[in-house]
ZADO-1210 file (C-alpha; in nm, 4 decimals, padded with zeros to 6 digits):
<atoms>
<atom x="-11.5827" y="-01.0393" z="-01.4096" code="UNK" pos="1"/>
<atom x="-11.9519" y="-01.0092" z="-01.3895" code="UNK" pos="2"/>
<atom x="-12.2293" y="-00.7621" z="-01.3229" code="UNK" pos="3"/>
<atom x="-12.4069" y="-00.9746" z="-01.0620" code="UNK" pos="4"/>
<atom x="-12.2800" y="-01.1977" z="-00.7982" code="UNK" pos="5"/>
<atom x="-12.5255" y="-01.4532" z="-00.6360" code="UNK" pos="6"/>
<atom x="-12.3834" y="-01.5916" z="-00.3108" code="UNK" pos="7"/>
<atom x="-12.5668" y="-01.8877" z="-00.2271" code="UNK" pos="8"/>
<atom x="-12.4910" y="-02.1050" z="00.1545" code="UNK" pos="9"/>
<atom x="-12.5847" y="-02.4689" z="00.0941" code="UNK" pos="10"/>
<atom x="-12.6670" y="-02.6719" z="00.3778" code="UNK" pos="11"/>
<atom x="-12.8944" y="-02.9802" z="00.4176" code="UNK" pos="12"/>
<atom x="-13.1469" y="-02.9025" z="00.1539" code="UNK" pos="13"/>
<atom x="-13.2177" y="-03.1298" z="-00.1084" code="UNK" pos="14"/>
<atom x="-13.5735" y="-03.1229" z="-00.1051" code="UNK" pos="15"/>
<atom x="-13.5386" y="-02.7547" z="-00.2337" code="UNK" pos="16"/>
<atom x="-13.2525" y="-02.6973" z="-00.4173" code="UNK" pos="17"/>
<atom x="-13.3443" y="-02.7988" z="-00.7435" code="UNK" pos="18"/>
<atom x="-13.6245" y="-02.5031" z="-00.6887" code="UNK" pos="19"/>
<atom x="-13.4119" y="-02.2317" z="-00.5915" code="UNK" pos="20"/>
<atom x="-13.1449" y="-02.3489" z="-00.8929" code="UNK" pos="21"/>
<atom x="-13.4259" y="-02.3418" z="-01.1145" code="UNK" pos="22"/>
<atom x="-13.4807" y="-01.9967" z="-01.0542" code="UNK" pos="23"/>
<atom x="-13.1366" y="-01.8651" z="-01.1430" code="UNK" pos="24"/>
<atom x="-13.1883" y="-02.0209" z="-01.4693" code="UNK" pos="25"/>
<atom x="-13.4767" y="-01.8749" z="-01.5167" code="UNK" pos="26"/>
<atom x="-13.3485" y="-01.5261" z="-01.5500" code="UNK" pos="27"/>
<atom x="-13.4449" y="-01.2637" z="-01.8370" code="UNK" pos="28"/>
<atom x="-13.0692" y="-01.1399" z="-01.7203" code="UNK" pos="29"/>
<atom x="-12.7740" y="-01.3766" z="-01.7282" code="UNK" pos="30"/>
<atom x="-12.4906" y="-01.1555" z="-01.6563" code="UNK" pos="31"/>
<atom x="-12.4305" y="-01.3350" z="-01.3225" code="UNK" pos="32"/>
<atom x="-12.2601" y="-01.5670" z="-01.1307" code="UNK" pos="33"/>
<atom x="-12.3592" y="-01.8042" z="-00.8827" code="UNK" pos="34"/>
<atom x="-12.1229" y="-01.8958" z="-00.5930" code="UNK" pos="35"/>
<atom x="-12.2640" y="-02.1888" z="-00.3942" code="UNK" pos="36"/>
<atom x="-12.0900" y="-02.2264" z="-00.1096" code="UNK" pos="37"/>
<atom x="-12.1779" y="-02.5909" z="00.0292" code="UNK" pos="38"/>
<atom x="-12.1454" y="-02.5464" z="00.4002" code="UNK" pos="39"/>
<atom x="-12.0461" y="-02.9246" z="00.5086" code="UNK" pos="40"/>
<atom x="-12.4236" y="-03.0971" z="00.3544" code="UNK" pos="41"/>
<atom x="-12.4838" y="-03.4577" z="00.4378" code="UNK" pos="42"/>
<atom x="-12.8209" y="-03.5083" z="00.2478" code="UNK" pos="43"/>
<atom x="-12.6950" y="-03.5053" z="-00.1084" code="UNK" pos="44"/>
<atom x="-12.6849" y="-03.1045" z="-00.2119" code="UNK" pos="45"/>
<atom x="-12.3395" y="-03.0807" z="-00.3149" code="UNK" pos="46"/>
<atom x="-12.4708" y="-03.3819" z="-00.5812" code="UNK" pos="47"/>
<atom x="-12.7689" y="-03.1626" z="-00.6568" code="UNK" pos="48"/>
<atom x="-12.4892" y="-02.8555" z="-00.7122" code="UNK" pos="49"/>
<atom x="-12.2808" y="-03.0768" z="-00.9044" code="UNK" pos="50"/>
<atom x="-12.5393" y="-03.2590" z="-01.1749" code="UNK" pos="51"/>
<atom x="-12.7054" y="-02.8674" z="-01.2246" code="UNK" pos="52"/>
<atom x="-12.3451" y="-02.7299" z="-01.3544" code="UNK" pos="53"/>
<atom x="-12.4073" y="-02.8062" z="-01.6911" code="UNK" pos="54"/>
<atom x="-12.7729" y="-02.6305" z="-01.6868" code="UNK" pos="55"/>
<atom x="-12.5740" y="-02.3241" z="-01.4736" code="UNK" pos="56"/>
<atom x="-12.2209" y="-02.2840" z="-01.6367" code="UNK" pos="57"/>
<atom x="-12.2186" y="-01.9746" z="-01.4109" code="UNK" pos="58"/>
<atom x="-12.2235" y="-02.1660" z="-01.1120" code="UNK" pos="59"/>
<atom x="-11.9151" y="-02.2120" z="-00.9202" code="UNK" pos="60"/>
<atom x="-11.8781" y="-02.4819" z="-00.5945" code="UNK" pos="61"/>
<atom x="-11.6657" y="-02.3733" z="-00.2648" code="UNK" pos="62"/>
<atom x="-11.7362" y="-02.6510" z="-00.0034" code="UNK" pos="63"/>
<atom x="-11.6180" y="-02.6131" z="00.3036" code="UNK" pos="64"/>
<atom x="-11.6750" y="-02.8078" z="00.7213" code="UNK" pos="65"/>
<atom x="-11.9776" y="-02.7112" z="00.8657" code="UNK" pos="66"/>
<atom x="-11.9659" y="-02.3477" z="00.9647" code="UNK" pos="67"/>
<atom x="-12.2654" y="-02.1602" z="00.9524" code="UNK" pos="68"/>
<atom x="-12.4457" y="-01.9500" z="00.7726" code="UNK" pos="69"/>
<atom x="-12.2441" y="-01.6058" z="00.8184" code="UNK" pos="70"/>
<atom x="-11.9346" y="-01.8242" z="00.7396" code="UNK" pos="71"/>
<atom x="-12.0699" y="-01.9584" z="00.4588" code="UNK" pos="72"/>
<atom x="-12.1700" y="-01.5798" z="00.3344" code="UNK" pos="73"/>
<atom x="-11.8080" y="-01.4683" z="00.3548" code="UNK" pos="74"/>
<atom x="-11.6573" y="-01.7603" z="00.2096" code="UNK" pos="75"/>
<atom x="-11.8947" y="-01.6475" z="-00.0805" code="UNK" pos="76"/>
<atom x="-11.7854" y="-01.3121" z="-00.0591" code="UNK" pos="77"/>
<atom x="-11.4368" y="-01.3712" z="-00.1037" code="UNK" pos="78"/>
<atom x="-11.5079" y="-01.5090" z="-00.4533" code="UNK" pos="79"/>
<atom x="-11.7709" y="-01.2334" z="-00.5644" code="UNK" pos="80"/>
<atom x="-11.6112" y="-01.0461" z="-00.8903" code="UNK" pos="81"/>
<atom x="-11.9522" y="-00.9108" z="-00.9154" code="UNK" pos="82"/>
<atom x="-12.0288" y="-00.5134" z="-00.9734" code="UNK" pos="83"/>
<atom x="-12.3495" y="-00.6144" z="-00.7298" code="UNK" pos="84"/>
<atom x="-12.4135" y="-00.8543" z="-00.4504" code="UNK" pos="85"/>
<atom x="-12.6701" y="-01.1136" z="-00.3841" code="UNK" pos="86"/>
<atom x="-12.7449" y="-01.3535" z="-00.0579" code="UNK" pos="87"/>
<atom x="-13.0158" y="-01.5871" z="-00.1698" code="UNK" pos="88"/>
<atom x="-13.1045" y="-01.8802" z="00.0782" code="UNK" pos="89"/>
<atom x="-13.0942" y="-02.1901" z="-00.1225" code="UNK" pos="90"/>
<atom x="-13.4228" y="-02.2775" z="00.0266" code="UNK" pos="91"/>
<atom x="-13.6202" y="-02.0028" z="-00.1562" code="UNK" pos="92"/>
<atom x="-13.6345" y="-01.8574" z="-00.5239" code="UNK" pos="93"/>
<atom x="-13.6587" y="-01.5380" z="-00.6783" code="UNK" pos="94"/>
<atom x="-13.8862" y="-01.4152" z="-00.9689" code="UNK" pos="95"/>
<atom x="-13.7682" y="-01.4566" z="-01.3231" code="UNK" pos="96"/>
<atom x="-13.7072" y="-01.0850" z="-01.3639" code="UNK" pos="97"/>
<atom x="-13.5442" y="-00.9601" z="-01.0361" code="UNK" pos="98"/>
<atom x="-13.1675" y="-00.9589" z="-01.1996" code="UNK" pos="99"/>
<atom x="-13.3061" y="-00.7383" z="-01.4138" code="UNK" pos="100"/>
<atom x="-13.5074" y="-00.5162" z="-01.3003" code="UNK" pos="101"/>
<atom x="-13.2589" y="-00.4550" z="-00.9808" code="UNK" pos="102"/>
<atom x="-12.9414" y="-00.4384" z="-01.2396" code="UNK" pos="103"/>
<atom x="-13.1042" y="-00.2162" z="-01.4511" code="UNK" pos="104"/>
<atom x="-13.2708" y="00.0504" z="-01.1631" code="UNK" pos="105"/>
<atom x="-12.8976" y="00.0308" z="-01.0062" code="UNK" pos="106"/>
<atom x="-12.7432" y="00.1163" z="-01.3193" code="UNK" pos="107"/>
<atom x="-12.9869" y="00.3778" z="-01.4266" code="UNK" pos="108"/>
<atom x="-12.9827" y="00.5455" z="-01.0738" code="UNK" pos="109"/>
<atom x="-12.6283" y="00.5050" z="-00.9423" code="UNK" pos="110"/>
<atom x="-12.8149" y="00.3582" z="-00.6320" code="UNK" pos="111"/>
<atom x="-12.5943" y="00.1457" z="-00.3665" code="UNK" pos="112"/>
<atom x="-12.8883" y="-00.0435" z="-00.2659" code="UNK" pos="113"/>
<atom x="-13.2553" y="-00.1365" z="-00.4017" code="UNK" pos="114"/>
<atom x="-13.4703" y="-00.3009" z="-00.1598" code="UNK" pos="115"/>
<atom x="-13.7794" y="-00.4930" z="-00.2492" code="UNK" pos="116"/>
<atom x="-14.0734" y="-00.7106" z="-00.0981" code="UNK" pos="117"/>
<atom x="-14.0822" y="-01.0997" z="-00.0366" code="UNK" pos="118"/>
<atom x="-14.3477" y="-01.3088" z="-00.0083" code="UNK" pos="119"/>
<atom x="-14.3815" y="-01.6300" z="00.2101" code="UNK" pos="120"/>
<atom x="-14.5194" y="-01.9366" z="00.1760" code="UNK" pos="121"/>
<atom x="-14.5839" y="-02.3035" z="00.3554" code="UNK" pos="122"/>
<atom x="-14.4442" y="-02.6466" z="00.2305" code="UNK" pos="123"/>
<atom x="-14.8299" y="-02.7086" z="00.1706" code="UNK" pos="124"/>
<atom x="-14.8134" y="-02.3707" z="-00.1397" code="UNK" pos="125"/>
<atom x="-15.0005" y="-02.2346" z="00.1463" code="UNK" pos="126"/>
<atom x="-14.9440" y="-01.8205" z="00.1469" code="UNK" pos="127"/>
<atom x="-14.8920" y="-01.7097" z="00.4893" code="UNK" pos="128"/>
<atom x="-14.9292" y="-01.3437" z="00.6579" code="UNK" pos="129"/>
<atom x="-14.6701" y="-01.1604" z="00.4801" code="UNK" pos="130"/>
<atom x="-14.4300" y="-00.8905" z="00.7025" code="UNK" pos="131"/>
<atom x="-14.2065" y="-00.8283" z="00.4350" code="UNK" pos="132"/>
<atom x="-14.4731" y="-00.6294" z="00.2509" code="UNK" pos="133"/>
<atom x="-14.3598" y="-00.2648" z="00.2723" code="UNK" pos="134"/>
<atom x="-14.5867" y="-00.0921" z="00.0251" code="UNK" pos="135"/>
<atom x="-14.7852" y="00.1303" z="00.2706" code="UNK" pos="136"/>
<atom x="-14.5255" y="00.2200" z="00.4421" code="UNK" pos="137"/>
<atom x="-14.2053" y="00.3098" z="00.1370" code="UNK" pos="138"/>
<atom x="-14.2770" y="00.5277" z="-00.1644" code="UNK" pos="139"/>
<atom x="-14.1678" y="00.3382" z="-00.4767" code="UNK" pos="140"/>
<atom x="-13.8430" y="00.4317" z="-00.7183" code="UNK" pos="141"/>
<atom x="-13.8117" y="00.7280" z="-00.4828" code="UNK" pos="142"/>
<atom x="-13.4242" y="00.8011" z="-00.4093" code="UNK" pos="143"/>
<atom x="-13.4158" y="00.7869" z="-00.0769" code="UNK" pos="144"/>
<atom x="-13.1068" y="00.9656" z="00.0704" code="UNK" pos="145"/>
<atom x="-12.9184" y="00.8121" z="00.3643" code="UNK" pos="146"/>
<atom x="-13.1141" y="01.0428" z="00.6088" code="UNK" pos="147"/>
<atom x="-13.4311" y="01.0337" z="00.4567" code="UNK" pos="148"/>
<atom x="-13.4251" y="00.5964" z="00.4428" code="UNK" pos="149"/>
<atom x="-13.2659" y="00.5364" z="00.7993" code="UNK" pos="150"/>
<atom x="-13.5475" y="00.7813" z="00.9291" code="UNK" pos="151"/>
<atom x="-13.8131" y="00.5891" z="00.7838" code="UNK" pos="152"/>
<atom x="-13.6696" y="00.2827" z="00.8775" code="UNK" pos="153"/>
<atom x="-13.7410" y="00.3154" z="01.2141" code="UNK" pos="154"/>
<atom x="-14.0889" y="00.2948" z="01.1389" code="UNK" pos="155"/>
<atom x="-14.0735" y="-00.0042" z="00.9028" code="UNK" pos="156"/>
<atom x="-13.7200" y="-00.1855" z="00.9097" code="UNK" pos="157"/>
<atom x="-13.7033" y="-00.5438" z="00.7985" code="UNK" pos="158"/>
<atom x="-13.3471" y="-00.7328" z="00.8625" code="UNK" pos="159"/>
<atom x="-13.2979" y="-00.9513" z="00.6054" code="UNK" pos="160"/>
<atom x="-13.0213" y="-00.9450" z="00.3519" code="UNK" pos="161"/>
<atom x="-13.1992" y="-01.1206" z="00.1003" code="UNK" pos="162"/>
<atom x="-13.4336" y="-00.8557" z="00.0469" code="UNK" pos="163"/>
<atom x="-13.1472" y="-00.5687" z="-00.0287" code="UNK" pos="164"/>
<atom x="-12.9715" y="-00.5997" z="-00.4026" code="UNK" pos="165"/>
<atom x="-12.5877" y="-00.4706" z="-00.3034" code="UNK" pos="166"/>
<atom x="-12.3325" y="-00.2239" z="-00.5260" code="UNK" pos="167"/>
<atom x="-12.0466" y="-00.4528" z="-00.4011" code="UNK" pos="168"/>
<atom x="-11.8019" y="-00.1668" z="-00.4033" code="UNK" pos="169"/>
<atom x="-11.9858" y="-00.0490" z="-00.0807" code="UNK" pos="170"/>
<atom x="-11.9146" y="-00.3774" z="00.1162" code="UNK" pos="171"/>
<atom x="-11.5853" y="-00.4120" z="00.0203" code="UNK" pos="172"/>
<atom x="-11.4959" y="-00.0447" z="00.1355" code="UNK" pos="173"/>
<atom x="-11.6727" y="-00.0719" z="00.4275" code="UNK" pos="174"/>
<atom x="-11.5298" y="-00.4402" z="00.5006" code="UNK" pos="175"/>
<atom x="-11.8814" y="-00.5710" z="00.5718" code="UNK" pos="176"/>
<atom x="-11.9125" y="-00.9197" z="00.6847" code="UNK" pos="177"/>
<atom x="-12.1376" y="-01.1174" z="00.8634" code="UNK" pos="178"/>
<atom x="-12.0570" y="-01.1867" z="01.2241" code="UNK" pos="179"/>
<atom x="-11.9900" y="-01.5560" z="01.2697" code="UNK" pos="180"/>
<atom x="-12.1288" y="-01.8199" z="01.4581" code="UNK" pos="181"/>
<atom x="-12.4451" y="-01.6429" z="01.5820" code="UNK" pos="182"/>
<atom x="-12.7866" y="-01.6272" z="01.4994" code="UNK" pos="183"/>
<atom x="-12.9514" y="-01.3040" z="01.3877" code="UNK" pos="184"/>
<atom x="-12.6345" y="-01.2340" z="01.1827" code="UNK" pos="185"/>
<atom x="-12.8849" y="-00.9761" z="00.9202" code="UNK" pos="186"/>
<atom x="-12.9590" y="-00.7381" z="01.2623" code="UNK" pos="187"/>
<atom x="-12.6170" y="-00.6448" z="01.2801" code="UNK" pos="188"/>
<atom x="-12.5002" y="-00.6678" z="00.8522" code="UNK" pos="189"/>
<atom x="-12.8064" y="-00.4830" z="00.7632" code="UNK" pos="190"/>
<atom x="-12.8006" y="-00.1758" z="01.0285" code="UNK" pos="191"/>
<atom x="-12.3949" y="-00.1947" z="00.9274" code="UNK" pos="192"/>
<atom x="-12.4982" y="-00.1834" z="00.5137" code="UNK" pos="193"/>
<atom x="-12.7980" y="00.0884" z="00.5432" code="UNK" pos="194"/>
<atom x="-12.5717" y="00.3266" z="00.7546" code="UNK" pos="195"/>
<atom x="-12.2923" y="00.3194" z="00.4913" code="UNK" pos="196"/>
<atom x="-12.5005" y="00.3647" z="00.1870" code="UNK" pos="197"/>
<atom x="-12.5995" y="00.7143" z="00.0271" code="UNK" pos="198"/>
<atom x="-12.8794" y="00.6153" z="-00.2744" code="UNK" pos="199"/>
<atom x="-13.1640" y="00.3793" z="-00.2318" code="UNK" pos="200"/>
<atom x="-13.4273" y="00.3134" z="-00.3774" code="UNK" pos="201"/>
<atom x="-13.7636" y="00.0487" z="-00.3057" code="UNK" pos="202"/>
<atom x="-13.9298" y="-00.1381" z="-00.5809" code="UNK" pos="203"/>
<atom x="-14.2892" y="-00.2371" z="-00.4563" code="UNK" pos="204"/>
<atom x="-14.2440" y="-00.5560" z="-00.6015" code="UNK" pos="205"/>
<atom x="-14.2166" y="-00.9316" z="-00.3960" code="UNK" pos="206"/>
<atom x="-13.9224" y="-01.0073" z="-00.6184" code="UNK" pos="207"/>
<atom x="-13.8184" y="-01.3205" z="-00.3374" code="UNK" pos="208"/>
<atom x="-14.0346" y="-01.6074" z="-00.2383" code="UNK" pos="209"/>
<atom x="-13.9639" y="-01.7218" z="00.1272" code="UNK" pos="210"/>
<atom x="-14.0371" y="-02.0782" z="00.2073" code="UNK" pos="211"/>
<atom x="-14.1428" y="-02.1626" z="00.6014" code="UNK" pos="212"/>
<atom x="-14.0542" y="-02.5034" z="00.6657" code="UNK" pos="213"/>
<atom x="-13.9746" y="-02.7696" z="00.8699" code="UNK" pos="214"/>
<atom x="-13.6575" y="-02.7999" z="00.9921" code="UNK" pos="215"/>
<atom x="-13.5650" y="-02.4309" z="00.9091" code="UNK" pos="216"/>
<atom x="-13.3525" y="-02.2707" z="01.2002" code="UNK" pos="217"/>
<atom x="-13.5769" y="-01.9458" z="01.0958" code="UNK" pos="218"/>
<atom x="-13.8920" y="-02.1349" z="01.2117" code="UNK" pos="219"/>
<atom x="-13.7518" y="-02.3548" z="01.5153" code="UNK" pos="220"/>
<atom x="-13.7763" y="-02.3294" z="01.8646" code="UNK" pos="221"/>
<atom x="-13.4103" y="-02.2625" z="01.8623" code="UNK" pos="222"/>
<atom x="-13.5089" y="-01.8716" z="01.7802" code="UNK" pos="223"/>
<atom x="-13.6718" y="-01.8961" z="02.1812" code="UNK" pos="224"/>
<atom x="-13.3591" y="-02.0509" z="02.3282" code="UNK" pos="225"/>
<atom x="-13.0317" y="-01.9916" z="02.5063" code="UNK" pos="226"/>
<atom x="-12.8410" y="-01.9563" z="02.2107" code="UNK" pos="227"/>
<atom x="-13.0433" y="-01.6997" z="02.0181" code="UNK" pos="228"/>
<atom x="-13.0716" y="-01.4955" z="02.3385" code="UNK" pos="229"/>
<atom x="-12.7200" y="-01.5103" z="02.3640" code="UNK" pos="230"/>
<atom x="-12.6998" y="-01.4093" z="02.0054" code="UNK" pos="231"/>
<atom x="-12.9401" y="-01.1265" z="02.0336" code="UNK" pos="232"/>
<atom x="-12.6874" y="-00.9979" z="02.3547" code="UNK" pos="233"/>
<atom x="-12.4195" y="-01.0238" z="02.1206" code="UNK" pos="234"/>
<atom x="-12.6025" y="-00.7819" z="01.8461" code="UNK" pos="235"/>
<atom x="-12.6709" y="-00.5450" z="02.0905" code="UNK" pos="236"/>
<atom x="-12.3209" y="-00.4809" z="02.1733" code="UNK" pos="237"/>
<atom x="-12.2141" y="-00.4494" z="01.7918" code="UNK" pos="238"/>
<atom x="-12.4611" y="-00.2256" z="01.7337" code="UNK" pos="239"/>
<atom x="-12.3361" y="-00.0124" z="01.9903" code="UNK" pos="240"/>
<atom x="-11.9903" y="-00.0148" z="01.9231" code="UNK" pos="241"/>
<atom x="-12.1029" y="00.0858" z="01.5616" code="UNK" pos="242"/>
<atom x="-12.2584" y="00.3603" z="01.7167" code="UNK" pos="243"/>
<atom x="-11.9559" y="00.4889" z="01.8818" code="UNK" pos="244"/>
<atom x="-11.7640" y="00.5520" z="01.5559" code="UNK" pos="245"/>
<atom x="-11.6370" y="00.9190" z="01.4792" code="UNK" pos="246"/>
<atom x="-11.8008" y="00.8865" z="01.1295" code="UNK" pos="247"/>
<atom x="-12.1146" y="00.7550" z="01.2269" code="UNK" pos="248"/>
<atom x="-12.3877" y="01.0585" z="01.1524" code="UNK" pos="249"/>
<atom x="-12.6273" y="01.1781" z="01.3736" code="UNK" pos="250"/>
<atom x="-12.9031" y="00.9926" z="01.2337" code="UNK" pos="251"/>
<atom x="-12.7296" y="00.6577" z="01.1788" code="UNK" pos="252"/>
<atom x="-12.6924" y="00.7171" z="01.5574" code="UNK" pos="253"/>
<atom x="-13.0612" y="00.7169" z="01.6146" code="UNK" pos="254"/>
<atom x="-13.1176" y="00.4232" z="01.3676" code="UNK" pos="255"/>
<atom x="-12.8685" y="00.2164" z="01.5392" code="UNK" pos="256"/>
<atom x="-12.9716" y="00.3009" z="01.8767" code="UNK" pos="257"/>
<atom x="-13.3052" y="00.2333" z="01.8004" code="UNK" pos="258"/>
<atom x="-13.2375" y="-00.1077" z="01.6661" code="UNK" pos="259"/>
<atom x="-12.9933" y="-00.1879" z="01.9947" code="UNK" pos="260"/>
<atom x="-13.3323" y="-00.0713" z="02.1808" code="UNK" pos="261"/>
<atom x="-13.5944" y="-00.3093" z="02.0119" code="UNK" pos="262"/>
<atom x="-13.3664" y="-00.5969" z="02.0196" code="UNK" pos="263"/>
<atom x="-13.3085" y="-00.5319" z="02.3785" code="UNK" pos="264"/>
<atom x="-13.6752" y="-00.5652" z="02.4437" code="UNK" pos="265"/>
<atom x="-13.6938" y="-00.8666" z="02.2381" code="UNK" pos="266"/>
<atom x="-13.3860" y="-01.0257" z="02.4549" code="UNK" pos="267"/>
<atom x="-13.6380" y="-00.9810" z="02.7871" code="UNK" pos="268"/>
<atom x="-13.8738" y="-01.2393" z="02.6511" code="UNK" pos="269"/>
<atom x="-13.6373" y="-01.5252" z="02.6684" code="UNK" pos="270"/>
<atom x="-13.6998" y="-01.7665" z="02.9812" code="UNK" pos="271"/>
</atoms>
């Protein structure tokens, strides 16, 4: 067992790999494991996994068909021995210190999550507008209590997983997983993983570098068509079935309803 597990889908890119790799062995903390789940790749990453195991003796392979990204998530979850969870996209890197820092504030704090700031960037090394810059808007190393985050949430929410470090104890007594063969999967985990946890805390600090690309579903067309709609339609109804749970509070209720509302808006702009 370790104090860290990094769950890492793999699919179709080689160009990047080597990068994100890289920056897991990079870290001042090494208390971790790295489960790279290679989700059916055609272009050489499972080679890429393979030759970097003896640079990353804490990396572990699962390959599996072509699935997705939420399948290749819980295939990684099943493995996780891990006191804390990680979802990195194996197109992007973290800072040297983020282990760290995040194992260390957990630890310190008994927190169940710790959410921090990414920072985006182009192919070119080209440094794009940034959303996931929360600063003005979260007070740093404050304990936030579940109330007091979900209410300022609604002001300044951001979906993606990668940006939360995880006590794994709270996804595995919650049974959190992502929901399969959709897009959007984050709008429905996250909402699900802020409305179960009681302590967390936001370090001001752009711990995870996001790469736009080429080629990336995240920066496609496909996020305007039929199937994201569809995908978007699908969110909407999980997140109000979560709503109608007896133990969902009264301002988890709000959160979630909020979130079913703006995605519902979003849903109106597809033609």
């Amino acid at each position: 067992m370790c104090n860290v597990s990094v769950i890492l889908p793999v699919y179709n890119v080689a160009p990047y790999l080597a990068e994100c790799l890289e920056s897991l062995i990079a870290q001042t903390y090494q208390d971790f494991e790295v489960i790279a789940v290679n989700d059916g790749s055609s272009d050489g990453s499972l080679a890429i996994l393979e030759a970097y195991q003896a640079k990353l003796p804490q990396l572990s392979i699962i390959s599996q068909r072509n699935q997705g990204l939420s399948a290749a998530r819980n295939t990684g979850l099943k493995s996780a021995s891990g006191k804390y969870l990680y979802f990195l996209d194996s197109d992007d890197y973290v800072q040297k210190n983020m282990l760290e820092r995040c194992f260390t504030l957990a630890e310190q704090q008994t927190l169940d999550v710790i959410k921090f700031d990414a920072e985006p960037f182009t192919e070119d090394g080209v440094v794009t507008t940034n959303p996931y810059d929360s600063r003005a808007f979260l007070k740093e190393k404050k304990l936030y209590t579940q109330q007091k985050w979900l209410d300022v949430q609604r002001f300044r929410y951001n979906s993606p997983v990668w940006l939360c470090f995880i006590r794994a104890a709270l996804v595995f007594q919650h049974n959190l997983q992502f929901v399969e063969g959709i897009l959007h999967e984050d709008e429905i985990f996250t909402p699900q993983l802020f409305t179960k946890a009681e302590r967390v805390m936001y370090v001001g600090e752009t711990f995870f570098k996001r790469r736009y690309r080429k080629g990336s579903i995240m920066q496609n067309n496909i996020y305007g068509s039929r199937v994201s709609y569809d995908s978007k339609r699908r969110v909407i109804q999980l997140l109000h079935q979560e709503m109608q749970r007896k133990e969902v509070t009264k301002e988890a209720k709000r959160f979630l309803r909020q979130r079913r509302n703006v995605l519902y808006v979003d849903s109106l702009h597809y033609d």
